[in-house]
C-alpha positions in Angstrom: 2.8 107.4 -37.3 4.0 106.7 -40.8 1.2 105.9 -43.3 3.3 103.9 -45.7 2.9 100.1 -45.6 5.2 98.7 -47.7 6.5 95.0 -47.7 10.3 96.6 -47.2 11.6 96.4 -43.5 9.9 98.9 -41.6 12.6 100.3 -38.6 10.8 100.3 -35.1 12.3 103.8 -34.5 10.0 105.1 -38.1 6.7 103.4 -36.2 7.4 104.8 -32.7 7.7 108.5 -31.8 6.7 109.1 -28.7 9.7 108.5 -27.1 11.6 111.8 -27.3 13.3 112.3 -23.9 15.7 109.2 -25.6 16.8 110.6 -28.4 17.1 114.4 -27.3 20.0 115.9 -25.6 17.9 115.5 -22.4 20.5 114.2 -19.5 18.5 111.8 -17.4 18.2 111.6 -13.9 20.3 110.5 -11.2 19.6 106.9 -10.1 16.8 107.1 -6.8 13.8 108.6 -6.1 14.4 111.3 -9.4 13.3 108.4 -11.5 9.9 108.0 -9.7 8.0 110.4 -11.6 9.4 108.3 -15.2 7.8 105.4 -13.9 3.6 104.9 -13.8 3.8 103.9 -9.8 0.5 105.6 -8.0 2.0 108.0 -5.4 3.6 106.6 -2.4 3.6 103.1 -3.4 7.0 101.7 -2.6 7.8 98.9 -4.7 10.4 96.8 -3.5 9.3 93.7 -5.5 10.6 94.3 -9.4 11.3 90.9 -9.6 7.8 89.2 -9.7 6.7 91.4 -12.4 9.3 94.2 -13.3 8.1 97.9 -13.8 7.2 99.7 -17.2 8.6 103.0 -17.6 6.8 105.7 -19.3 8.5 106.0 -22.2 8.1 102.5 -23.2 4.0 102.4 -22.4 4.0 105.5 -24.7 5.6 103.6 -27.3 3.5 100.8 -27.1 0.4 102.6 -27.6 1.9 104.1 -30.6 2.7 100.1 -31.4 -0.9 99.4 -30.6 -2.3 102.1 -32.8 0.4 101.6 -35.6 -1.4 97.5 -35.5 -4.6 98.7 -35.5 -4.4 100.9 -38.5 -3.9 97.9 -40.7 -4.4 94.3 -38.9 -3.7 92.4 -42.1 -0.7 94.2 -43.6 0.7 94.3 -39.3 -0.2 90.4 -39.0 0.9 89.6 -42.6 3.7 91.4 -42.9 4.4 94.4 -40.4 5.7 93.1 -37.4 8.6 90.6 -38.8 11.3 92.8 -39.5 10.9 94.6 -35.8 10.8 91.7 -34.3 13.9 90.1 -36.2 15.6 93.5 -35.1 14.5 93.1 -31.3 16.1 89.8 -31.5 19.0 91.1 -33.1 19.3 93.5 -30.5 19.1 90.7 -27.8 21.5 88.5 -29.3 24.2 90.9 -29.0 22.8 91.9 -25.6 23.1 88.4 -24.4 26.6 87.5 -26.7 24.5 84.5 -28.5 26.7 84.0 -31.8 23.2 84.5 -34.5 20.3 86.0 -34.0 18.7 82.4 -34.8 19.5 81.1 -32.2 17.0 83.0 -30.0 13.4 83.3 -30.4 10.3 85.4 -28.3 7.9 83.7 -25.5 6.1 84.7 -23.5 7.5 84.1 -20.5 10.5 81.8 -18.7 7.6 79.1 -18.1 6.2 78.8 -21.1 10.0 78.8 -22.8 10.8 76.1 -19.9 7.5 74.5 -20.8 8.2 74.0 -24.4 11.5 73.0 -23.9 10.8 70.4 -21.5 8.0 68.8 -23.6 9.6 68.7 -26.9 12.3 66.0 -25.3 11.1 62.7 -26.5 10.7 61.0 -23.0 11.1 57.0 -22.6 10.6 55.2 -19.9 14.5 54.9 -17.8 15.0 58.4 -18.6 15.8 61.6 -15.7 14.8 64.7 -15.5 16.6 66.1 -12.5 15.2 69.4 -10.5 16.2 71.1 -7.4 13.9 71.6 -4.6 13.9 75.5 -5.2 13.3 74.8 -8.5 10.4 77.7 -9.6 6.5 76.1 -9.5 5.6 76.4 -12.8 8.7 74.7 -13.7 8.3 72.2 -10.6 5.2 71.3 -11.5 5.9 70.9 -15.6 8.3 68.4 -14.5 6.4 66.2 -12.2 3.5 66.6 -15.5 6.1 64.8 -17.6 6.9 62.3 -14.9 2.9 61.7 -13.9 2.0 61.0 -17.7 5.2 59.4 -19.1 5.5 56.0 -17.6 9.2 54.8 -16.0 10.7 58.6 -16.2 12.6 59.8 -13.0 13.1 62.6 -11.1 15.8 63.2 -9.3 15.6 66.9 -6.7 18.9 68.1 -5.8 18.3 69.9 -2.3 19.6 73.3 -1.6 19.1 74.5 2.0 20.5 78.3 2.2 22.3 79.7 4.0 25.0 78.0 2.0 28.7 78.4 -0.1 29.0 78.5 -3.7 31.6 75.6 -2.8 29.4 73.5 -1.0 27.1 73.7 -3.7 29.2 72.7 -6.3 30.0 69.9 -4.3 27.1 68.5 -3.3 26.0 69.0 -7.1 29.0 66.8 -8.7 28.2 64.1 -6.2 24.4 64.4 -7.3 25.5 64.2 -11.3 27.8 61.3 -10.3 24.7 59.4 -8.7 22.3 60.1 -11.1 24.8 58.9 -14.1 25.7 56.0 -12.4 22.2 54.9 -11.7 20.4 55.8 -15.1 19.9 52.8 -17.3 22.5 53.2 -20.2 21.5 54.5 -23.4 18.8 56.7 -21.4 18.9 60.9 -21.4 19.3 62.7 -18.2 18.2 66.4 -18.6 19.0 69.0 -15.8 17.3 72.2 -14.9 19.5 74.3 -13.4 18.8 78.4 -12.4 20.6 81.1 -12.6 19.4 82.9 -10.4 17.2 81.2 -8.0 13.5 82.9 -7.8 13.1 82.0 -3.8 15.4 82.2 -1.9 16.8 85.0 -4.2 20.1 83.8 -5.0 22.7 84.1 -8.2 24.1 80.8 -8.3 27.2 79.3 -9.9 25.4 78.0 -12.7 28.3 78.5 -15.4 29.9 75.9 -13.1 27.4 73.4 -12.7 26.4 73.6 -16.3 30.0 72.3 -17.1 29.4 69.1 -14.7 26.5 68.6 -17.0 28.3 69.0 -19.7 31.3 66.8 -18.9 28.9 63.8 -17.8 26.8 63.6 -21.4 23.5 65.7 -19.7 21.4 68.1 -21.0 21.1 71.9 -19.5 18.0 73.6 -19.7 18.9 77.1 -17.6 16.3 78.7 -15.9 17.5 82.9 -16.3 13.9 84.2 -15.8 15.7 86.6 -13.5 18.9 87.1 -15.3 18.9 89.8 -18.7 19.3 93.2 -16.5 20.8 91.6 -13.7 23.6 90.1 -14.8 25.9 90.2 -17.8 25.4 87.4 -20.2 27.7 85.6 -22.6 25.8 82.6 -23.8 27.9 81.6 -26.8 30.6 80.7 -23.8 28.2 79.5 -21.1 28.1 76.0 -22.5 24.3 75.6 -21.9 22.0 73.8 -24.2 18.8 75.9 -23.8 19.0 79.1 -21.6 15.4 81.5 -20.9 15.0 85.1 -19.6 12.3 87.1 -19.0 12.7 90.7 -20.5 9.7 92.5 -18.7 11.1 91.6 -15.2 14.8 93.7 -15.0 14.9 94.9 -18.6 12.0 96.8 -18.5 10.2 95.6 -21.4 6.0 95.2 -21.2 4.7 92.1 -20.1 4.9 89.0 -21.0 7.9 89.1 -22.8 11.4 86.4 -22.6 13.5 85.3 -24.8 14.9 81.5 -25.3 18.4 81.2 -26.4 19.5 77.3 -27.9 22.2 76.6 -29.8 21.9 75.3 -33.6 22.8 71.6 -32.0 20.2 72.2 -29.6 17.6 72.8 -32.5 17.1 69.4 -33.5 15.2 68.0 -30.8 13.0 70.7 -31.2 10.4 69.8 -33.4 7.4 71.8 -32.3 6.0 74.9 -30.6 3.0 74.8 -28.3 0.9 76.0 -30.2 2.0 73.6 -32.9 2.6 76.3 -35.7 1.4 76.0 -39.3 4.9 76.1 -40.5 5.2 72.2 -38.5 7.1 70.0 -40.8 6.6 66.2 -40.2 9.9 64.8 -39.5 11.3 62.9 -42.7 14.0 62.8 -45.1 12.8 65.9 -46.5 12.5 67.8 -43.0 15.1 70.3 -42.7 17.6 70.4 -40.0 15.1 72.5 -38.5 12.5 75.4 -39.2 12.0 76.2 -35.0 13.3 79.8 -35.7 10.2 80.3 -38.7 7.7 78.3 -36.4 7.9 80.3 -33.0 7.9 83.8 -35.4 4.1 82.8 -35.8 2.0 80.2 -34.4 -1.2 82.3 -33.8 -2.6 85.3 -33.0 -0.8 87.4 -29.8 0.2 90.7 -29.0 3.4 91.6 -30.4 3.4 94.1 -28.6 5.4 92.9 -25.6 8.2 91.6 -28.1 8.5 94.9 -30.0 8.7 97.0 -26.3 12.7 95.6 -25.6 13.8 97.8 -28.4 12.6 101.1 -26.5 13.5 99.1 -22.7 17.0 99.0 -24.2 17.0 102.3 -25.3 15.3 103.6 -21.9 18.2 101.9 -19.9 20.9 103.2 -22.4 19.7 106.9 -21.6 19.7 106.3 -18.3 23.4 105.3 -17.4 24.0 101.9 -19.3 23.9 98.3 -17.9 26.8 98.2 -16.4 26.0 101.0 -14.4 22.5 99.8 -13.4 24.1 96.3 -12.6 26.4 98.3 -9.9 23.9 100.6 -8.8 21.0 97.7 -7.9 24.1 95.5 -6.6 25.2 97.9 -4.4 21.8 98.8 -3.2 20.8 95.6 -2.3 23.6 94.8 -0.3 23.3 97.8 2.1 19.5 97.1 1.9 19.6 94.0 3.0 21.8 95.1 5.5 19.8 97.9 7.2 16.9 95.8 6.8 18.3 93.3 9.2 19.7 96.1 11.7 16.3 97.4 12.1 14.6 94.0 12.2 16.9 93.2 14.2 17.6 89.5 12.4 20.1 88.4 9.7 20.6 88.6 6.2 20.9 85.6 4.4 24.4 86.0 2.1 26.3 88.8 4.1 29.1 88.1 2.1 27.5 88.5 -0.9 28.4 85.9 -2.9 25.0 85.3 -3.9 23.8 88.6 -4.6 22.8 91.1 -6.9 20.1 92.7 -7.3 17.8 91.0 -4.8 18.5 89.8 -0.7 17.3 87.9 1.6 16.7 88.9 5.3 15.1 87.0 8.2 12.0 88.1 9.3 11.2 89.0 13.1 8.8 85.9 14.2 10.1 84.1 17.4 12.1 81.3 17.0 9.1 78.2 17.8 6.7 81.0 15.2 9.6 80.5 12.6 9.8 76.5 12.7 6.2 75.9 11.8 4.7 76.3 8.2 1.1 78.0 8.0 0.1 78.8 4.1 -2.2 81.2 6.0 1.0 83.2 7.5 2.1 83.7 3.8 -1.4 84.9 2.8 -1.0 87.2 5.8 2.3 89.0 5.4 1.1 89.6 1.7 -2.1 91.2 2.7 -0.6 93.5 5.1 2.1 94.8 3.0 0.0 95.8 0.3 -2.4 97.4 2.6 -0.2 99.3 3.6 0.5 100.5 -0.1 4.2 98.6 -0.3 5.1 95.0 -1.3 8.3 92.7 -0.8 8.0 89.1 -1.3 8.3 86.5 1.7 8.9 83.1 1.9 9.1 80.2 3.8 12.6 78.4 3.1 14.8 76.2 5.7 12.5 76.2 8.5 12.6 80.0 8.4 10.6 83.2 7.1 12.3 85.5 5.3 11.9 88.4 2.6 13.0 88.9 -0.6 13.6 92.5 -1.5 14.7 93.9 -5.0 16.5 97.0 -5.6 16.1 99.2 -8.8 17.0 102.7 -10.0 14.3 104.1 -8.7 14.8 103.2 -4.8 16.9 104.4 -2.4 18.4 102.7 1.2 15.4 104.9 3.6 13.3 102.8 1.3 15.2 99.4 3.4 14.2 101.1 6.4 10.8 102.2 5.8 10.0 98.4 4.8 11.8 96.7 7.7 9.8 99.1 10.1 6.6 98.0 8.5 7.7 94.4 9.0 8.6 94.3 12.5 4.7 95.6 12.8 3.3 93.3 10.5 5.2 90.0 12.0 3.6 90.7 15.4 0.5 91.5 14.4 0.3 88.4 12.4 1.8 86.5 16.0 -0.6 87.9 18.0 -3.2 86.7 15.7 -2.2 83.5 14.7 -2.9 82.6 18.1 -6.7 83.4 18.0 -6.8 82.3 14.5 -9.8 79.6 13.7 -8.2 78.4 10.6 -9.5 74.4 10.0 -7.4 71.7 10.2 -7.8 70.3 6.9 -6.2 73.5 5.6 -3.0 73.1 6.9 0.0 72.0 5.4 2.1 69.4 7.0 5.2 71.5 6.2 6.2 73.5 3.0 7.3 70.8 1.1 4.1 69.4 1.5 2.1 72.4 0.3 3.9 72.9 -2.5 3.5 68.9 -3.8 -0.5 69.2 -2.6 -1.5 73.3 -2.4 -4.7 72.7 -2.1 -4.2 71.0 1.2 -2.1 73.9 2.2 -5.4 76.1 1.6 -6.6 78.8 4.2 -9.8 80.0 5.0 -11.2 83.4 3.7 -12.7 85.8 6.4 -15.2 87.7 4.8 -15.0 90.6 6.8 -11.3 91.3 5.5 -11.4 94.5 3.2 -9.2 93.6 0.9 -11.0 90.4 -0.1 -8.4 87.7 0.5 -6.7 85.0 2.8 -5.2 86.0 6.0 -5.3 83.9 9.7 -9.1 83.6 10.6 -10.2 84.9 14.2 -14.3 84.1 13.2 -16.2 81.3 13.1 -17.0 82.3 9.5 -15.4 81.0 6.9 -15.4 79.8 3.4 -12.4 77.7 2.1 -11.0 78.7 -1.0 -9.2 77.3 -3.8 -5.6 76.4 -4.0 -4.8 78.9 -7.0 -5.5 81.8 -4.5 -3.0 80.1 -2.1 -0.5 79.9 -4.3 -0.2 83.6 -4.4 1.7 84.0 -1.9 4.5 81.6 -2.8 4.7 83.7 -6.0 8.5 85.0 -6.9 
């Protein structure tokens, strides 16, 4: 730890040295179960979930206590000075990562929501205005919207449905003809503003969105692109991508700590955006004498937070430089997923969602193994279950309830290895009857029971289930006593959790 605090740029490789293994000749391991013991995982946990919340390797928790202890040696020089030029290099770095053409035109959150979120609210929203969603749309972001359209009155939504299995094709189809509706309908003069992922949260799915983006773009709408899922999947190029806003999440496939994302917008797109949230001291009333805009300054610091997170992508990057690149993870996790996806549904004996592939990379989607009249219902307490039982048995996968069918959404990393497919989909095929056999003992009240999916997720807390007190792990699952307590809809939510 260096003990000179000067006001002169201070290089994050000078404040953090505990990161050897990346900067000696060390060659790193081969992609698979060799990288387990570089990651924090407690032993035998198979983690076949990186996308809700990514994974921290070693290297970069050991740098961020050093980053901790280099911030507590001095909390006003750190807060005053010391963390502005690492994090102007860390979004240096991610410019280039991400091909934006100036590293002010991307700035830190928190999180894809809360870049979504801030986005979204700085619009200023009349009455005849659109704000159009699709019903896979991710809940935070969902619900943000409907916010706007619950306390603004006379703005519109308009959901474009996706129902997968589908064709890139078909989508772009049915998405022009959407655009072409909505424009045509919208009272003139009025802004229409699109969210549109990247890659789809649930059902895990990269989607054309370069494409659809350009409908936007040729009909006069606004693009706000939801990429929580995207930096460490996917190659970017956002200079090209035509977007007016984009997001990513860096602690979910770039391995950075939580919460950490980045928003990318464009210098045109910076002049609707007046504020952060929270409204930052360096807020300048709009005027003659406003500039253009001061965004960039205002989301460097707009109170106190953990910089922490921020200043961790410069070591992820390094981390996934050593071990083979990102072209080379890309592949390896592509490939990986495929033939996951694909044993998973041998030994399940079901289907995988994209066998072509079209709309994979990283993550897939296979059926699970309820009968067909167990699969065409919607219980929130089903969800609760298969969550419970995976993680009591020391392994986790999403699932999810999409198109009348359950399925599971299982992400591949460096770290995991096809027996890992088969280990999971065995513990499914258990899990699923179990949770059959069950369900049909189960004593779960009929005032918690959603309606259908759809319906849970507009009113959760309708969709709540019961909790059975006797269940050792403490949480929802189908309820086969007379004793229960009904719980709030937060829990529930849980399990629809990307």
């Amino acid at each position: 730890m260096s003990n000179t605090q000067s006001i002169a740029p201070v290089p994050i490789d000078q404040i953090v040295k505990a990161t050897s293994i990346l900067h000696q000749r060390t060659i790193a391991p081969k992609f698979g179960h060799d990288l387990l013991p570089y990651f924090s995982f407690k032993r035998g946990y198979l983690n076949l979930n990186n996308g809700s919340y990514g994974a921290l390797p070693k290297v970069v928790t050991e740098a961020c206590n050093e980053l901790m202890a280099w911030q507590e040696e001095n909390t006003d020089f750190y807060y005053r000075i010391g963390f502005i030029p690492p994090l102007i290099g860390v979004r240096e770095q991610l410019a280039k990562l991400v091909g934006a053409s100036d590293v002010d035109e991307l700035v830190m959150v928190a999180n894809a929501s809360t870049g979504l979120g801030v986005v979204l609210r700085n619009f200023l929203w009349e009455s005849g205005d659109v704000i159009i969603r699709c019903n896979t749309t991710y809940a935070t972001v969902y619900k943000t919207i409907q916010y706007i359209h619950d306390v603004t009155p006379g703005v519109q939504i308009s959901e474009f449905q996706l129902a997968f299995p589908t064709t890139y094709q078909a989508i772009l189809d049915g998405w022009k003809k959407h655009i072409d509706n909505v424009k045509q309908n919208a009272p003139p003069g009025k802004k229409i503003v699109a969210v549109i992922d990247s890659i789809v949260a649930n059902p895990a799915a990269a989607m054309p969105w370069k494409e659809m983006v350009k409908i936007c773009k040729d009909a006069k709408i606004w693009t706000i692109v939801d990429g929580a899922h995207s930096v460490g999947q996917e190659e970017l190029k956002l200079a090209d991508c035509g977007a007016d806003f984009f997001v990513s999440n860096c602690h979910k496939w770039l391995n950075s700590k939580r919460g950490a994302a980045f928003l990318w917008m464009p210098k045109e797109s910076q002049k609707i955006m007046l504020t952060t949230i929270p409204t930052s001291a360096s807020y300048v009333t709009p005027g003659p004498d406003r500039p253009d805009t001061n965004i960039v300054s205002q989301f460097q610091y707009n109170g106190t937070i953990d910089y922490t997170t921020y200043l961790s992508v410069h070591v992820a990057l390094q981390w996934r430089e050593w071990v083979g690149g990102e072209a080379a993870i890309h592949a390896y996790c592509n490939n990986l997923a495929k033939a996951g996806g694909k044993l998973i549904a041998q030994t399940m004996n079901t289907q995988v969602m994209d066998p072509d592939g079209e709309f994979t990379k990283a993550m897939v989607n296979v059926t699970l193994p309820f009968p067909s009249d167990f699969q065409a219902q919607y219980d929130a307490s089903v969800g609760t279950a298969l969550s419970n039982k995976l993680l009591a048995q020391n392994m986790y996968a999403v699932t999810y309830y999409h198109n009348n069918i359950w399925w599971t959404r299982v992400s591949a990393q460096i770290w995991n290895e096809l027996d890992d497919f088969k280990i999971l989909g065995n513990a499914l095929v258990t899990i699923c009857s179990e949770i059959v056999a069950e369900h049909k003992h189960a004593n779960v009240p009929g005032n918690c029971k959603a309606s259908s999916f759809e319906s849970y997720l507009q009113q959760p807390i309708k969709g709540a289930v019961a909790l059975d007190l006797d269940n050792a792990l403490g949480a929802p699952k189908p309820v086969t006593t007379t004793k229960v307590v009904p719980v709030g809809y937060h829990t529930q939510l849980a399990s629809i959790r990307p």
